[in-house]
SESEZA-37219 format. One record per residue (C-alpha): residue in three letters; x, y, z. Coordinates in steps of 0.001 Angstrom, whole numbers, padded with zeros to 6 digits, always signed. Layout:
// SESEZA-37219
AlaXYZ;...
//
This chain:
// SESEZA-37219
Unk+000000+000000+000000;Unk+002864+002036+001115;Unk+004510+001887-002449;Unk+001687+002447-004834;Unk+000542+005368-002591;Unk+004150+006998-002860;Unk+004033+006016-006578;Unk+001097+007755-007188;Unk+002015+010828-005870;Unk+005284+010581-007769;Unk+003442+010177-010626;Unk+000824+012505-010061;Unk+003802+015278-009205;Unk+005938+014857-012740;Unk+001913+014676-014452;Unk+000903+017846-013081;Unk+004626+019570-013683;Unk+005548+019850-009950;Unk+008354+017144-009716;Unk+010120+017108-006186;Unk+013383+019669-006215;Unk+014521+019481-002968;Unk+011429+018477-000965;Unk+011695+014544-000975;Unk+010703+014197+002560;Unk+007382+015938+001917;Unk+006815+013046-000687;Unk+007250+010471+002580;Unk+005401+012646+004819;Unk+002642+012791+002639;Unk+002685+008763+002185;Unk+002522+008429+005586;Unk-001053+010580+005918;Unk-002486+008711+003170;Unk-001691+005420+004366;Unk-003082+006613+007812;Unk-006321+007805+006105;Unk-007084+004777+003903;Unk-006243+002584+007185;Unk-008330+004923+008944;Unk-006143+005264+011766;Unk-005840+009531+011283;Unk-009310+009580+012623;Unk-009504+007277+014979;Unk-006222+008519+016878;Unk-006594+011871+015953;Unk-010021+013157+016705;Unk-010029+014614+019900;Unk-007554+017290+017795;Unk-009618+017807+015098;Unk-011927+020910+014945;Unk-013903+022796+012070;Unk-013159+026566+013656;Unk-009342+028052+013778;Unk-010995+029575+017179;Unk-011840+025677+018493;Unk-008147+024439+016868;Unk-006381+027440+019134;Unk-008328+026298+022142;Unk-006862+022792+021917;Unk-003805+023759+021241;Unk-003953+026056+024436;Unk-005110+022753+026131;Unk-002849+020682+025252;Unk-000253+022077+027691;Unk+003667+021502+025926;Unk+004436+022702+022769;Unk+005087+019308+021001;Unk+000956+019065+022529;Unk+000652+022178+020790;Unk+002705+020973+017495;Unk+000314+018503+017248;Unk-003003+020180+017110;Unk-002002+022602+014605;Unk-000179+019553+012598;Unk-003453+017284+012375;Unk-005464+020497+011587;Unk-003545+021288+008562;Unk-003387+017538+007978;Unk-006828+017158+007566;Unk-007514+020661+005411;Unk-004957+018996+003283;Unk-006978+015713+002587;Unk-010463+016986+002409;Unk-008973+020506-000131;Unk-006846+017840-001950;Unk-007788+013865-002334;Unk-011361+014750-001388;Unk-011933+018638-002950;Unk-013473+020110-000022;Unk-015845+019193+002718;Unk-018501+017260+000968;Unk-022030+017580-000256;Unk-022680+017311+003570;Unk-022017+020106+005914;Unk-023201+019423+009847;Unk-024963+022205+011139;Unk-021674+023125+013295;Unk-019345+023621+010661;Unk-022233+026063+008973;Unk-021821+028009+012144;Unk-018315+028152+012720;Unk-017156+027914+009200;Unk-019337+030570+006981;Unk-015990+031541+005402;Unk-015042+030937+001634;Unk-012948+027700+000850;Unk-010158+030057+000308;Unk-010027+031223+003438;Unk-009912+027218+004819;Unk-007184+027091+003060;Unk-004927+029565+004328;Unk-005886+028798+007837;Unk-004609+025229+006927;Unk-001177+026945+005596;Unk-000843+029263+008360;Unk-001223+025806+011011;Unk+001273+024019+009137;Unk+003668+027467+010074;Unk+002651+027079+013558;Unk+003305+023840+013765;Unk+006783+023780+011993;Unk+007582+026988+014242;Unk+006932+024738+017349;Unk+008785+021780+016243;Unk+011833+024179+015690;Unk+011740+025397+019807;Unk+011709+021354+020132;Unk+014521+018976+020800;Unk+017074+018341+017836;Unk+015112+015206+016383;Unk+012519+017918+015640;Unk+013833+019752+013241;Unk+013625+017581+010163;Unk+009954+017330+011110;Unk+010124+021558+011424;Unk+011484+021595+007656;Unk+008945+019299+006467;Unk+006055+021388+008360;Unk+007145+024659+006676;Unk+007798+023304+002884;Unk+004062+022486+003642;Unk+003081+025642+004732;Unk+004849+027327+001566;Unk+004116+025049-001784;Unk+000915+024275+000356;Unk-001571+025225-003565;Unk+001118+022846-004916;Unk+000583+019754-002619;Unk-003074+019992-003008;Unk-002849+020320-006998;Unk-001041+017045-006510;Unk-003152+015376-004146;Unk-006397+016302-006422;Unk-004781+015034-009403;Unk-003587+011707-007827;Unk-007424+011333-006406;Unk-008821+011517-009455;Unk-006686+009664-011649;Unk-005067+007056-009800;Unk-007577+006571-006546;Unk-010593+006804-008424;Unk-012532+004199-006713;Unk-016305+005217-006150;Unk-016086+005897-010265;Unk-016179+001995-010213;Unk-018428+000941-007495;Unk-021849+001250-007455;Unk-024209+002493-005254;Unk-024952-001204-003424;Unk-021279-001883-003416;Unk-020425+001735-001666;Unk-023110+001412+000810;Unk-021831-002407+001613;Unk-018374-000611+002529;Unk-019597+001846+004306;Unk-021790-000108+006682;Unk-018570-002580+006985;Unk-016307+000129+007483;Unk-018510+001564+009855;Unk-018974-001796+012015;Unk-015830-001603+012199;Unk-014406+001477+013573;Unk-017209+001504+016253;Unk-015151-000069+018995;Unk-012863+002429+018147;Unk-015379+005564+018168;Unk-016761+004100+021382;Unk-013305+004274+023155;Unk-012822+007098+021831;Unk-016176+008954+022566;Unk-015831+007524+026359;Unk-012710+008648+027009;Unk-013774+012184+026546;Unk-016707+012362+028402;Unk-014554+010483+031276;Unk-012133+013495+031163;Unk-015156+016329+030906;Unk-016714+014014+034007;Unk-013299+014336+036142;Unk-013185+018324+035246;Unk-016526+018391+036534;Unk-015731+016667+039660;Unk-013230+018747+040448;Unk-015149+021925+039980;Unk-018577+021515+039936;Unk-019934+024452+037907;Unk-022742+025237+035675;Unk-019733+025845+032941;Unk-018100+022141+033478;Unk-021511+020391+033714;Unk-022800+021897+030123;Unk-019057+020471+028851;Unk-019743+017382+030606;Unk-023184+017414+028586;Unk-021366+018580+025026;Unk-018919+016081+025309;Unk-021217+012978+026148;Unk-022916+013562+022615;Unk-020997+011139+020691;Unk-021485+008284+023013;Unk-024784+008934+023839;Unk-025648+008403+019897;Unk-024039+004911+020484;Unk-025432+004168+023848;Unk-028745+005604+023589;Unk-030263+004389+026981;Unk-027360+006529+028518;Unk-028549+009365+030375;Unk-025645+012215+031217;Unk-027663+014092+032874;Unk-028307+011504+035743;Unk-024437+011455+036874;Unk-023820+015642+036504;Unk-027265+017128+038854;Unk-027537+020751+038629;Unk-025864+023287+040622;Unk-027917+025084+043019;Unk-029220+028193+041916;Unk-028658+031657+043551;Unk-031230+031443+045976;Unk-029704+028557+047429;Unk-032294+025876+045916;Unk-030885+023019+043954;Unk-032571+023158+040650;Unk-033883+019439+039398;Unk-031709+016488+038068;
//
């Protein structure tokens, strides 16, 4: 998988007159997040990073504590923008009713945020430890030939990963409901683990502000456990008058 992926981008770099001069590490780098998103392991270890706003990606970043933390959100970020502007041409037919909200800007405006987290993140790397700094370099010839990359990435997509061209519409939705059974013990994990850590915040300040995150976060795995209540483990804070409100 490894190989044809890195062959296709080669391919798809000397087809579309951007060969690599200088930048063949962005050629493995890039390998690397394909293989991750056709194994569908970017997702699955990465989505507690990802987030549609640049306000909700700084907020993460800020959360995540140490700047490799830090390096990472703004990393998987521009990872992401990279995929969905390049091998999948934007967002999709679908937009959740979220991103409407906190994305109303153009596409072109995606994309510079996506360039601009790629500088972040290669700025970061650099106040890292010496092992760092190849990463650093590879992070800011992102950021710069950022239009290029994508170019690339749309023309290998559509002529050398054209797959839903050649399934039909029984065969995609067979996939997707495999795929799907798949990756739920993954989601779960994944969902639970978050609502665990809003759970402990709200433990250890019990606020109207860490319940409602409590509540927010338990979204996901309520939509897989849908006899879970939240709101039976967080009760309401009492309100100013000194009555506790109902559970």
């Amino acid at each position: 998988m490894l190989f044809f992926l890195l062959n296709a981008l080669l391919q798809s770099r000397i087809e579309t007159g951007h060969e690599s001069d200088g930048d063949e590490e962005v050629n493995v780098y890039i390998t690397g997040l394909l293989h991750s998103i056709v194994d569908g392991t970017f997702y699955v270890d990465n989505g507690g990073r990802l987030a549609a706003s640049p306000l909700d990606v700084a907020q993460i970043a800020g959360q995540a504590g140490t700047v490799r933390g830090k390096a990472s959100v703004y990393r998987t970020n521009a990872d992401c923008r990279l995929m969905e502007f390049g091998l999948f041409s934007g967002c999709g037919g679908y937009v959740s009713l979220y991103r409407q909200a906190m994305t109303p800007q153009p596409a072109e405006t995606y994309l510079e945020q996506a360039e601009q987290f790629y500088a972040w993140a290669a700025l970061l790397c650099s106040r890292m430890p010496a092992r760092y700094r190849g990463l650093a370099l590879t992070l800011y010839k992102l950021a710069e030939g950022f239009d290029i990359y994508r170019q690339v990435l749309s023309h290998m997509g559509a002529n050398y990963i054209g797959l839903l061209a050649r399934l039909s519409a029984g065969q995609m939705a067979h996939l997707e409901h495999d795929a799907h059974q798949a990756a739920l013990p993954a989601i779960a994990e994944h969902a639970l683990d978050r609502m665990l850590d809003a759970f402990n915040r709200w433990k250890a300040d019990p606020t109207a502000a860490t319940r409602a995150a409590f509540l927010d976060a338990s979204g996901p795995y309520c939509l897989l456990k849908p006899g879970f209540d939240p709101a039976t483990l967080v009760p309401k804070p009492p309100d100013e008058g000194g009555n506790a409100n109902e559970n």
